[in-house]
mmCIF file of the N, C-alpha and C atoms, coordinates in Angstrom:
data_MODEL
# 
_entry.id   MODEL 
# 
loop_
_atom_site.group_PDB 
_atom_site.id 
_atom_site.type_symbol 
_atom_site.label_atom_id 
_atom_site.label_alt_id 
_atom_site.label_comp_id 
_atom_site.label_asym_id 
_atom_site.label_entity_id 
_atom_site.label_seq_id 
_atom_site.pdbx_PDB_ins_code 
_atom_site.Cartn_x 
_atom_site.Cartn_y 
_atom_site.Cartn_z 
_atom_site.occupancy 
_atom_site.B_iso_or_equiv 
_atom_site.pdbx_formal_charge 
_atom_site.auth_seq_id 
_atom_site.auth_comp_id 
_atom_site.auth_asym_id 
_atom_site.auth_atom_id 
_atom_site.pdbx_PDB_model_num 
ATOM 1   N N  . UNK A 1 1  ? 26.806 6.924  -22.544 1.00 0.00 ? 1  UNK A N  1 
ATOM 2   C CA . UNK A 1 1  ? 26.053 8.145  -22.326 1.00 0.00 ? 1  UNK A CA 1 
ATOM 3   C C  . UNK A 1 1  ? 24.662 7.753  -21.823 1.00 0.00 ? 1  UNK A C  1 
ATOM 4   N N  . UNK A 1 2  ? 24.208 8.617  -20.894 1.00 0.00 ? 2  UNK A N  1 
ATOM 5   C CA . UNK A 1 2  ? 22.780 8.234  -19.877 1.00 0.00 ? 2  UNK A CA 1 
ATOM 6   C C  . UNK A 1 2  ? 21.751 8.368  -21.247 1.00 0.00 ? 2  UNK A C  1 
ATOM 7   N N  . UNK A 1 3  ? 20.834 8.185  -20.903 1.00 0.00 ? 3  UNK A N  1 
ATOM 8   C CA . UNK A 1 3  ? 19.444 8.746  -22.033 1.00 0.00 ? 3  UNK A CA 1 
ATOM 9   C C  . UNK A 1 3  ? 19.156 9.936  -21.475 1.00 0.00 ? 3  UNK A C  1 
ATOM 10  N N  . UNK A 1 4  ? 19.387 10.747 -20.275 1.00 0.00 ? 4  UNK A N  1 
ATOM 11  C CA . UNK A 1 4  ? 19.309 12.397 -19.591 1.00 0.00 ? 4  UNK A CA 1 
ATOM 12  C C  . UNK A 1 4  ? 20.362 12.581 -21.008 1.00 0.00 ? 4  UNK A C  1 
ATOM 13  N N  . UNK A 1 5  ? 21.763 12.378 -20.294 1.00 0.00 ? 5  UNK A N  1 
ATOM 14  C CA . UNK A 1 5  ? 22.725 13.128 -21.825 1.00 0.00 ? 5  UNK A CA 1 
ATOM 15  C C  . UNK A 1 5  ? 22.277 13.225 -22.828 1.00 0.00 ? 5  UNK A C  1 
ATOM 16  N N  . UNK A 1 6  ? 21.648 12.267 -23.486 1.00 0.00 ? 6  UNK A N  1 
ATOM 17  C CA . UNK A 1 6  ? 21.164 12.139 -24.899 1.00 0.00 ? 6  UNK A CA 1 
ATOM 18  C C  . UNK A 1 6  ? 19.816 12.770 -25.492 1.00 0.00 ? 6  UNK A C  1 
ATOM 19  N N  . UNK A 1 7  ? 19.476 13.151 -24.082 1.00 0.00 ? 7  UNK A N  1 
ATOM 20  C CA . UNK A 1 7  ? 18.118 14.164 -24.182 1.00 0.00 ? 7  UNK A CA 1 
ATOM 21  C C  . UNK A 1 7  ? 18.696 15.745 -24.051 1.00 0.00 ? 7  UNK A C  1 
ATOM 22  N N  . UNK A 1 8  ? 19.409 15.950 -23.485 1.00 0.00 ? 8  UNK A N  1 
ATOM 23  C CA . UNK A 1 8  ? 20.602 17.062 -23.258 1.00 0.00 ? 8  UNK A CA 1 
ATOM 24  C C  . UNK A 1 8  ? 21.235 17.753 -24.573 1.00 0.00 ? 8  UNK A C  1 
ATOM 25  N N  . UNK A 1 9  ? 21.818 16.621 -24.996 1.00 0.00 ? 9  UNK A N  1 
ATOM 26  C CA . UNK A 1 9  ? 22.834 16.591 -25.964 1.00 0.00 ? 9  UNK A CA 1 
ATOM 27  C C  . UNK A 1 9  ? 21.803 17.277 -27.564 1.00 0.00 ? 9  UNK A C  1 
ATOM 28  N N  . UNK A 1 10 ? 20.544 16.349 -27.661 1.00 0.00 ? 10 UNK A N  1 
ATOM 29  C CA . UNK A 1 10 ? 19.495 16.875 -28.559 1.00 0.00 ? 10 UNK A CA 1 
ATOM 30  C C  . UNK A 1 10 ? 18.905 18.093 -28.140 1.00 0.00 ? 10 UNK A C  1 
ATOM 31  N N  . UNK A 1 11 ? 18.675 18.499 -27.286 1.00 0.00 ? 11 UNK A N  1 
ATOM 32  C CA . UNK A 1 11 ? 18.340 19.827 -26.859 1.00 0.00 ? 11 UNK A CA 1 
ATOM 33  C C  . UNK A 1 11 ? 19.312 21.012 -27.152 1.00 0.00 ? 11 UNK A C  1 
ATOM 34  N N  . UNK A 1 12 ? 20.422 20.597 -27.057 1.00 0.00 ? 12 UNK A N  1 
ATOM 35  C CA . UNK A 1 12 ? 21.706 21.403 -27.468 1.00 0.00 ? 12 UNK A CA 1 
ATOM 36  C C  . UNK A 1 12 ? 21.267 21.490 -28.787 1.00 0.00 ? 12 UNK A C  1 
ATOM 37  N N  . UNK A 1 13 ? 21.587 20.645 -29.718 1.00 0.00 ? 13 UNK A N  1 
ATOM 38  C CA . UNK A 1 13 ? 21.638 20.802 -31.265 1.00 0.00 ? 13 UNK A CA 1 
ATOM 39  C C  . UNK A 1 13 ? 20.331 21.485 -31.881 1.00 0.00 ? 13 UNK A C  1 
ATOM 40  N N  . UNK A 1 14 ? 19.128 21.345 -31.289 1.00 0.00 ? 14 UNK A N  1 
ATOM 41  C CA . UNK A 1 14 ? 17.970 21.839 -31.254 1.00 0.00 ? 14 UNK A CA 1 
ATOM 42  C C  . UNK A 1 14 ? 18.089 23.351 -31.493 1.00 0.00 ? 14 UNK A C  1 
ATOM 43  N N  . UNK A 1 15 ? 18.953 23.933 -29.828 1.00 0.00 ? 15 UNK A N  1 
ATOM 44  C CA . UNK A 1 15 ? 19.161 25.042 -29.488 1.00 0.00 ? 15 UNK A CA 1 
ATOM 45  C C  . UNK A 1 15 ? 19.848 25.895 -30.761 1.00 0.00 ? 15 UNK A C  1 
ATOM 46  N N  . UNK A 1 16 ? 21.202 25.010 -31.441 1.00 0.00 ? 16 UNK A N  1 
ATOM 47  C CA . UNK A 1 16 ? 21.497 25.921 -31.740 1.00 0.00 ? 16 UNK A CA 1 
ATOM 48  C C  . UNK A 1 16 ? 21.303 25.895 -33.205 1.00 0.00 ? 16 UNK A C  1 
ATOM 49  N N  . UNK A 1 17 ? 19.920 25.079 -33.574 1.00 0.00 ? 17 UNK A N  1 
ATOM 50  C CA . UNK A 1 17 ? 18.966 25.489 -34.831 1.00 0.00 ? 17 UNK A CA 1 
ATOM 51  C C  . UNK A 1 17 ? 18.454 26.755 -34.470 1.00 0.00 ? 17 UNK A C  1 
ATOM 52  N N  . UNK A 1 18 ? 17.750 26.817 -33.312 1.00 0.00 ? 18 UNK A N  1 
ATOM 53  C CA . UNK A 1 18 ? 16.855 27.656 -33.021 1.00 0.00 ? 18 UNK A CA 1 
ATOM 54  C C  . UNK A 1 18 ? 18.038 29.369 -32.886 1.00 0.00 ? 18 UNK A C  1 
ATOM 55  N N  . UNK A 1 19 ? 18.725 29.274 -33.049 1.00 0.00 ? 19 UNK A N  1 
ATOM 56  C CA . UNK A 1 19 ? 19.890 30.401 -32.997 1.00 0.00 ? 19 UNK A CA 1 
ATOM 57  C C  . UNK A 1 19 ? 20.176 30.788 -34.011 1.00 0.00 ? 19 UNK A C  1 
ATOM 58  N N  . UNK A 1 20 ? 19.894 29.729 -35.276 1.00 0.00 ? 20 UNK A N  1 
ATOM 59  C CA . UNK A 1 20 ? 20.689 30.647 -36.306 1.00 0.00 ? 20 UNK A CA 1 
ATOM 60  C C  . UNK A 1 20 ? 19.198 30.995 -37.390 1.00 0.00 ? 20 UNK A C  1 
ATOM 61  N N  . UNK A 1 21 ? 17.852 29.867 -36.948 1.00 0.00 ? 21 UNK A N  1 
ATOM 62  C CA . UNK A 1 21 ? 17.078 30.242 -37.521 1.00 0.00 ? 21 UNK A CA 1 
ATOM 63  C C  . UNK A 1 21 ? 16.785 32.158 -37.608 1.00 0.00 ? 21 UNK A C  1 
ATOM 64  N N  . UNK A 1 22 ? 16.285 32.398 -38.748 1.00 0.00 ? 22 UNK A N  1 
ATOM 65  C CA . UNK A 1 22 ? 15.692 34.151 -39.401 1.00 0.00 ? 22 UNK A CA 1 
ATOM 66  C C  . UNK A 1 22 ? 14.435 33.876 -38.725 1.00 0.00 ? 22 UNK A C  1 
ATOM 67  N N  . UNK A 1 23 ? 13.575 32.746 -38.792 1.00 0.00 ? 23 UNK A N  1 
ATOM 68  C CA . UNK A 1 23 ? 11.790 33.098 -38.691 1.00 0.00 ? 23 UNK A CA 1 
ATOM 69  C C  . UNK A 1 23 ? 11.766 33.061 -37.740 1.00 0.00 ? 23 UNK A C  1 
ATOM 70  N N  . UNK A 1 24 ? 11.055 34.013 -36.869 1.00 0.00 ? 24 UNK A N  1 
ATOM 71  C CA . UNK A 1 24 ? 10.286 34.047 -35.609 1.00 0.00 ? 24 UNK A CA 1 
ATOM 72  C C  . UNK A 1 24 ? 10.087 32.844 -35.359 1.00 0.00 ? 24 UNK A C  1 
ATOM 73  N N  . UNK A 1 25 ? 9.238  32.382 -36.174 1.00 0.00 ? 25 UNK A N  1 
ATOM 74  C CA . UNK A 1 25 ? 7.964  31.196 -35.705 1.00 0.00 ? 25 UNK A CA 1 
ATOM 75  C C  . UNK A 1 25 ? 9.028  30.214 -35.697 1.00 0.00 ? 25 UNK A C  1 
ATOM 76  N N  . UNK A 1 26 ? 9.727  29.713 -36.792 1.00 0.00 ? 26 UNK A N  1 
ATOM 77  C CA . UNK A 1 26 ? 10.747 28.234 -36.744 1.00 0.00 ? 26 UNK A CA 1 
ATOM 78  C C  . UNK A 1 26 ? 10.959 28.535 -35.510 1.00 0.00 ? 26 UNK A C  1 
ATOM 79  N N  . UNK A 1 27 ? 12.277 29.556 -35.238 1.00 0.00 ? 27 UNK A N  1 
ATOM 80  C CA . UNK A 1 27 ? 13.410 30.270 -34.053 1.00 0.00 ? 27 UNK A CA 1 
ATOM 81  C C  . UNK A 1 27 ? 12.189 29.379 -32.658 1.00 0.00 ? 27 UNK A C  1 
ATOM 82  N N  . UNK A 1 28 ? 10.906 29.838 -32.085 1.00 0.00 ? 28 UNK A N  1 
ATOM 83  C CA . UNK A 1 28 ? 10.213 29.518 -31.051 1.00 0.00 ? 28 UNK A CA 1 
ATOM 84  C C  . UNK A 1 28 ? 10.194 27.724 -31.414 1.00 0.00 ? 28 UNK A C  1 
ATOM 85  N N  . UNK A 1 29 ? 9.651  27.876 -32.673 1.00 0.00 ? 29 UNK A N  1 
ATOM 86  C CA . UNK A 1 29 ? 9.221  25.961 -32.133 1.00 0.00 ? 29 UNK A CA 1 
ATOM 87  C C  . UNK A 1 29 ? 10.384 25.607 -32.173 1.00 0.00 ? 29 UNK A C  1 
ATOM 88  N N  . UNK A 1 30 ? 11.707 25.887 -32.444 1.00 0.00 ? 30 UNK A N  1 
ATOM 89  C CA . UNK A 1 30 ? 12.898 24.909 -32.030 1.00 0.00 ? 30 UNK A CA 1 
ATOM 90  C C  . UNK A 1 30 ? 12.895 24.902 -30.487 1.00 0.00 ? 30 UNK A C  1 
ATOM 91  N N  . UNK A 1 31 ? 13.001 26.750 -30.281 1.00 0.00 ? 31 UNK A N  1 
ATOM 92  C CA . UNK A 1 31 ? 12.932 26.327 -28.708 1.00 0.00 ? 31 UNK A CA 1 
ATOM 93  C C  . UNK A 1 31 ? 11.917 25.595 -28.007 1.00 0.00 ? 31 UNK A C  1 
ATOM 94  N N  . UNK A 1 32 ? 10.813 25.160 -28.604 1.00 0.00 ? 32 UNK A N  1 
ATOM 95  C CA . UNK A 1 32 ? 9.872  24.391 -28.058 1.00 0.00 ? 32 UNK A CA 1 
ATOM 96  C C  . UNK A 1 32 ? 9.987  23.099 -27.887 1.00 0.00 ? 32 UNK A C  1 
ATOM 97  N N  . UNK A 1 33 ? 10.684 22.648 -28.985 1.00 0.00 ? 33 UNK A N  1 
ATOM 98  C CA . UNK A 1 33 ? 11.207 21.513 -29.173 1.00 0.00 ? 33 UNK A CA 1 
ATOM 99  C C  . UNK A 1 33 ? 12.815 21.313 -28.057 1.00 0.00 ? 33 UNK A C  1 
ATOM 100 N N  . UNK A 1 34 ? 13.243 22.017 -27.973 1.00 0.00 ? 34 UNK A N  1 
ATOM 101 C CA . UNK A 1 34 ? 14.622 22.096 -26.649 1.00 0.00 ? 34 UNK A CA 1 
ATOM 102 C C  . UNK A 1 34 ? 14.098 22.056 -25.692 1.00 0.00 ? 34 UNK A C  1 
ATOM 103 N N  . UNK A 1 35 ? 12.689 22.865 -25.412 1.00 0.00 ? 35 UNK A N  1 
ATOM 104 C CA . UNK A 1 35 ? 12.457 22.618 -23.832 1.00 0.00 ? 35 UNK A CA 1 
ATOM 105 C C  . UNK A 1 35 ? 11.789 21.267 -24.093 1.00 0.00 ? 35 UNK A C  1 
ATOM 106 N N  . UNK A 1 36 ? 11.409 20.224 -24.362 1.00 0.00 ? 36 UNK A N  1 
ATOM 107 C CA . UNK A 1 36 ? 10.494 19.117 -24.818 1.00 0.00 ? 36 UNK A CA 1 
ATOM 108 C C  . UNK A 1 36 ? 11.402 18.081 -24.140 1.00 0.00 ? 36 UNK A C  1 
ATOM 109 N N  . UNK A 1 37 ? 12.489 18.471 -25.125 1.00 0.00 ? 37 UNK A N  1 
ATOM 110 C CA . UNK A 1 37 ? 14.244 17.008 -24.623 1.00 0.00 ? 37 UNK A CA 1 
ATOM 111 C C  . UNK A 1 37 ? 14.641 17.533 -23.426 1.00 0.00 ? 37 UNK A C  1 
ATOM 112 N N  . UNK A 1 38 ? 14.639 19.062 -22.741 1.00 0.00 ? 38 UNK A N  1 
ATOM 113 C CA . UNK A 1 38 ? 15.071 19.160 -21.262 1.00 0.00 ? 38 UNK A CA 1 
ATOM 114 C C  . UNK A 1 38 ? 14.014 18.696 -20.597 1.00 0.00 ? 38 UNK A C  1 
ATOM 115 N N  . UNK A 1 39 ? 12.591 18.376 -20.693 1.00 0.00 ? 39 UNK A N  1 
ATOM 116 C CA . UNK A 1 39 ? 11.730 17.994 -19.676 1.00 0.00 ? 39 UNK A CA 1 
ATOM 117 C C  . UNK A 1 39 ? 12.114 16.596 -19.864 1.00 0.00 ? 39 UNK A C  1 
ATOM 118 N N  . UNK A 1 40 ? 12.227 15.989 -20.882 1.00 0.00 ? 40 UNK A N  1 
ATOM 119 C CA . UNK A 1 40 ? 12.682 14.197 -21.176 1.00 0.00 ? 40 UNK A CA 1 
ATOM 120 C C  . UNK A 1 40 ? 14.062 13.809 -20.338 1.00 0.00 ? 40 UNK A C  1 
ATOM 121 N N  . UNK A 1 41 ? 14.620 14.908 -20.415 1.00 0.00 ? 41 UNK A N  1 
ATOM 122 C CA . UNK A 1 41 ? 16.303 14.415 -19.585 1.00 0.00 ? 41 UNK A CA 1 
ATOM 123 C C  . UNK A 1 41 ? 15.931 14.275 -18.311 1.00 0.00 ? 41 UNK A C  1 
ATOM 124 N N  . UNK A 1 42 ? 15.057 15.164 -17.524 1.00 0.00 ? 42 UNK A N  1 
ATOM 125 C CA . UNK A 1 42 ? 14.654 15.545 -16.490 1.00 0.00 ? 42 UNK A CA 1 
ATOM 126 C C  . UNK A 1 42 ? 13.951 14.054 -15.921 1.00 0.00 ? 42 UNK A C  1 
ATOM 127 N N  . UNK A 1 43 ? 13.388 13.833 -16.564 1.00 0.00 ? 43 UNK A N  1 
ATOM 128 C CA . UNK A 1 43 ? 12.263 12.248 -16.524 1.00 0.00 ? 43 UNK A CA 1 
ATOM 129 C C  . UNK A 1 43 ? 13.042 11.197 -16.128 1.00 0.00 ? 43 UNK A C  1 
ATOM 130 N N  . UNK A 1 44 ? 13.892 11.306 -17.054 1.00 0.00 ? 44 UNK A N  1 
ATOM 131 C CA . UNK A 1 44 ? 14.787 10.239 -17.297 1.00 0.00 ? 44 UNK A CA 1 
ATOM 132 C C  . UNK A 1 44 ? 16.316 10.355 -16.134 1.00 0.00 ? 44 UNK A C  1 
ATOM 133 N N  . UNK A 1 45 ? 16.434 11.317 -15.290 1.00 0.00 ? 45 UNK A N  1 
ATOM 134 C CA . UNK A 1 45 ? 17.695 11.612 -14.631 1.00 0.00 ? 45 UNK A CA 1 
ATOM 135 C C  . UNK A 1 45 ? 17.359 10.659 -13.525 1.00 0.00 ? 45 UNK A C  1 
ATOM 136 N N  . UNK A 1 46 ? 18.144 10.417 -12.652 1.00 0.00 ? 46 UNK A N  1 
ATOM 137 C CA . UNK A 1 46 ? 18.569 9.819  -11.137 1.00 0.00 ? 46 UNK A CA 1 
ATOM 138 C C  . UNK A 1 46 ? 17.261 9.691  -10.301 1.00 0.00 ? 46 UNK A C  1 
ATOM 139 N N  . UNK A 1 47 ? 16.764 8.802  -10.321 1.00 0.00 ? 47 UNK A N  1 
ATOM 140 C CA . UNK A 1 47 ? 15.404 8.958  -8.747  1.00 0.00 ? 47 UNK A CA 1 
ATOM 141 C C  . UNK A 1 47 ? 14.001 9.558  -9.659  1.00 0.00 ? 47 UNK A C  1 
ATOM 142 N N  . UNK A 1 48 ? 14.284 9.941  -11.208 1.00 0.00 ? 48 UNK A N  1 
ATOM 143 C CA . UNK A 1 48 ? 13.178 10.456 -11.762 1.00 0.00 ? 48 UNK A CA 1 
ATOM 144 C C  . UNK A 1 48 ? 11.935 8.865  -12.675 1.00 0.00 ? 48 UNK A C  1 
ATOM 145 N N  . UNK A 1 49 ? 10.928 9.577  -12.819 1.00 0.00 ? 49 UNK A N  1 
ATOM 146 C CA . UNK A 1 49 ? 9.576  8.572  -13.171 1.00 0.00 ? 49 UNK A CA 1 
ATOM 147 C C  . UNK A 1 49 ? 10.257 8.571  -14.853 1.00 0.00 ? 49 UNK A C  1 
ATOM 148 N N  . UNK A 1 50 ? 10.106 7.436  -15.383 1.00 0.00 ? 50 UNK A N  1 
ATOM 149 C CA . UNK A 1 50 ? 10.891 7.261  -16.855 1.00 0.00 ? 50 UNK A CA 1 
ATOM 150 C C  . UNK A 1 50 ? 9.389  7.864  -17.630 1.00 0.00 ? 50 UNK A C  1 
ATOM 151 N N  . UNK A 1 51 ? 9.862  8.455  -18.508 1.00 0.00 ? 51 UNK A N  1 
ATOM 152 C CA . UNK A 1 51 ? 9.036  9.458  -19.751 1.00 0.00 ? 51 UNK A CA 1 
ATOM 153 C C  . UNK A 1 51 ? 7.949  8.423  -20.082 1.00 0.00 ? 51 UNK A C  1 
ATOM 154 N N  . UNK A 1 52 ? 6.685  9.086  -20.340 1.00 0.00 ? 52 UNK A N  1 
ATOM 155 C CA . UNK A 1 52 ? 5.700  8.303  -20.987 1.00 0.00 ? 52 UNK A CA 1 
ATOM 156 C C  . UNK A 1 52 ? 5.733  7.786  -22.027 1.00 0.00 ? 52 UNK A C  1 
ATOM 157 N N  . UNK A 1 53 ? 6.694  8.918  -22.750 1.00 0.00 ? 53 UNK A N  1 
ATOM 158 C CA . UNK A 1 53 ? 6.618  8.574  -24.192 1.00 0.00 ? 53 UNK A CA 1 
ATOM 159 C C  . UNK A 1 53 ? 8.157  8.838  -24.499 1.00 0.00 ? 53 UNK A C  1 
ATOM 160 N N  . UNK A 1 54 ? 8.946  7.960  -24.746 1.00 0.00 ? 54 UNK A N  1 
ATOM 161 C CA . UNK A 1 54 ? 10.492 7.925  -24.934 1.00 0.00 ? 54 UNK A CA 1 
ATOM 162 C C  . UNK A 1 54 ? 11.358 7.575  -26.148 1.00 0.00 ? 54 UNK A C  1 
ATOM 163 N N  . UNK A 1 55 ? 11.227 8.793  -26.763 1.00 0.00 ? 55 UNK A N  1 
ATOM 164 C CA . UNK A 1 55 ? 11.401 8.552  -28.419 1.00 0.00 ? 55 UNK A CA 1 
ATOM 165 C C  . UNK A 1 55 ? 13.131 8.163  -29.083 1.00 0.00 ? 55 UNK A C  1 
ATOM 166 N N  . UNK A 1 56 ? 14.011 7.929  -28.318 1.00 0.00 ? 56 UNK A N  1 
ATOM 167 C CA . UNK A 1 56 ? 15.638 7.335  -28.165 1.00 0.00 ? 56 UNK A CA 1 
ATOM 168 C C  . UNK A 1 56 ? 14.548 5.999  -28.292 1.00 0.00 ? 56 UNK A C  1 
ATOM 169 N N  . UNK A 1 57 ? 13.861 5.380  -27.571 1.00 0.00 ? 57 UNK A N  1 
ATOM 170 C CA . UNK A 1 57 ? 13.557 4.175  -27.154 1.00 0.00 ? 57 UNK A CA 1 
ATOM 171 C C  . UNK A 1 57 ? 13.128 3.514  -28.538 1.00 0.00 ? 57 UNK A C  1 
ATOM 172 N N  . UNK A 1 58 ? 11.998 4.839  -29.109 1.00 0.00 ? 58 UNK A N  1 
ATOM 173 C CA . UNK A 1 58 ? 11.035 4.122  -29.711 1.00 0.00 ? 58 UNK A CA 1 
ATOM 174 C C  . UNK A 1 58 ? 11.809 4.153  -31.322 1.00 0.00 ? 58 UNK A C  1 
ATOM 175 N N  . UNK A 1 59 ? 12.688 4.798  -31.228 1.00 0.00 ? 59 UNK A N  1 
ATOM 176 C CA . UNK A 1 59 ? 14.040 5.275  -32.609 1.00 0.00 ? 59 UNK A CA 1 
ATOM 177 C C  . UNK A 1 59 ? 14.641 4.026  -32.629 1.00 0.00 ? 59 UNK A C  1 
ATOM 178 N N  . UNK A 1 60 ? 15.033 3.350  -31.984 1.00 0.00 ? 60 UNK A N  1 
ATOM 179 C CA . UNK A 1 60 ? 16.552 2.221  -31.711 1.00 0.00 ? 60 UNK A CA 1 
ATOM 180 C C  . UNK A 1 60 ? 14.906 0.990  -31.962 1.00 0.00 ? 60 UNK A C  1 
ATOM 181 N N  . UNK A 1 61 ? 13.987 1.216  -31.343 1.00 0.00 ? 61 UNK A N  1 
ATOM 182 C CA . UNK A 1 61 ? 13.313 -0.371 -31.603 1.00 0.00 ? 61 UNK A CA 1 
ATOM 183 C C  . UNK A 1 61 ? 12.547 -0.190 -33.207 1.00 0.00 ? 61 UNK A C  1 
ATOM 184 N N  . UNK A 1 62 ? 12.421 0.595  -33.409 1.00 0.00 ? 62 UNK A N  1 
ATOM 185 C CA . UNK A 1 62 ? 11.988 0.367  -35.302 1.00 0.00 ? 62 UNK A CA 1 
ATOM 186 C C  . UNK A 1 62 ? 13.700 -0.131 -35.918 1.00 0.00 ? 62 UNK A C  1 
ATOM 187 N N  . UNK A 1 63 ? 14.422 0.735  -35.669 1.00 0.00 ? 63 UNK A N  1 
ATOM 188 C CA . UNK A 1 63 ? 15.334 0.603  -36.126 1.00 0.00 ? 63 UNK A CA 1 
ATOM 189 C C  . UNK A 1 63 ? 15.890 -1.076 -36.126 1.00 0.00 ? 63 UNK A C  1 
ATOM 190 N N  . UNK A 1 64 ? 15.757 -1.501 -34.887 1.00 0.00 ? 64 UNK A N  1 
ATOM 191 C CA . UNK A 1 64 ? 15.856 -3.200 -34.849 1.00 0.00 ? 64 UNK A CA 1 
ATOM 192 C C  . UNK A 1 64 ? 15.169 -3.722 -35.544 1.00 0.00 ? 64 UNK A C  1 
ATOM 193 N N  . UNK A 1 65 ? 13.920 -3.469 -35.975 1.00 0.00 ? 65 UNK A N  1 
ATOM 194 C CA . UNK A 1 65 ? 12.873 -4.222 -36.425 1.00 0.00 ? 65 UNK A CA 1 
ATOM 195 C C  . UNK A 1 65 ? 13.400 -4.163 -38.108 1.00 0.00 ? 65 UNK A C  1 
ATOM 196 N N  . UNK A 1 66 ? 13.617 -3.496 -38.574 1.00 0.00 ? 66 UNK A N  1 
ATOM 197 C CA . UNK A 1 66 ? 14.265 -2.960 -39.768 1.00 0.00 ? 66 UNK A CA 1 
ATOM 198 C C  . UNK A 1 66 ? 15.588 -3.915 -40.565 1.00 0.00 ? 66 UNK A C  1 
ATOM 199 N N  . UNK A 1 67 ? 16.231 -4.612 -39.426 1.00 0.00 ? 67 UNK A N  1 
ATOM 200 C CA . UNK A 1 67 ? 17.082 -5.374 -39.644 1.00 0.00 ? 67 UNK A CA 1 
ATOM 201 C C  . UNK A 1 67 ? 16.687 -6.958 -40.215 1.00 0.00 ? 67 UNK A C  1 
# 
């Protein structure tokens, strides 16, 4: 799976927090947080400038360090 998919794929699950959330306010910052991973997939797709800040990246290298 690309790191676009995996920015995709989190935007999905995001989404469908933000769907079943009751609060206004949660319900928006999920979607804030979905559009966040669609601008990251976007970064990260075919011919695109790689994300400034790339948090798959920065998840998997603590995670090494940890070992």
């Amino acid at each position: 799976m690309s790191r676009a998919d995996q920015y995709m794929s989190l935007a999905e699950e995001v989404r469908a927090k933000a769907a079943s959330e009751e609060s206004p306010v949660l319900k928006a910052e999920w979607e804030i947080l979905a559009e966040t991973y669609v601008r990251l997939a976007e970064q990260s797709g075919d011919g695109g400038s790689a994300p400034a800040y790339d948090p798959i990246a920065d998840m998997l290298e603590r995670s090494s360090r940890r070992k």
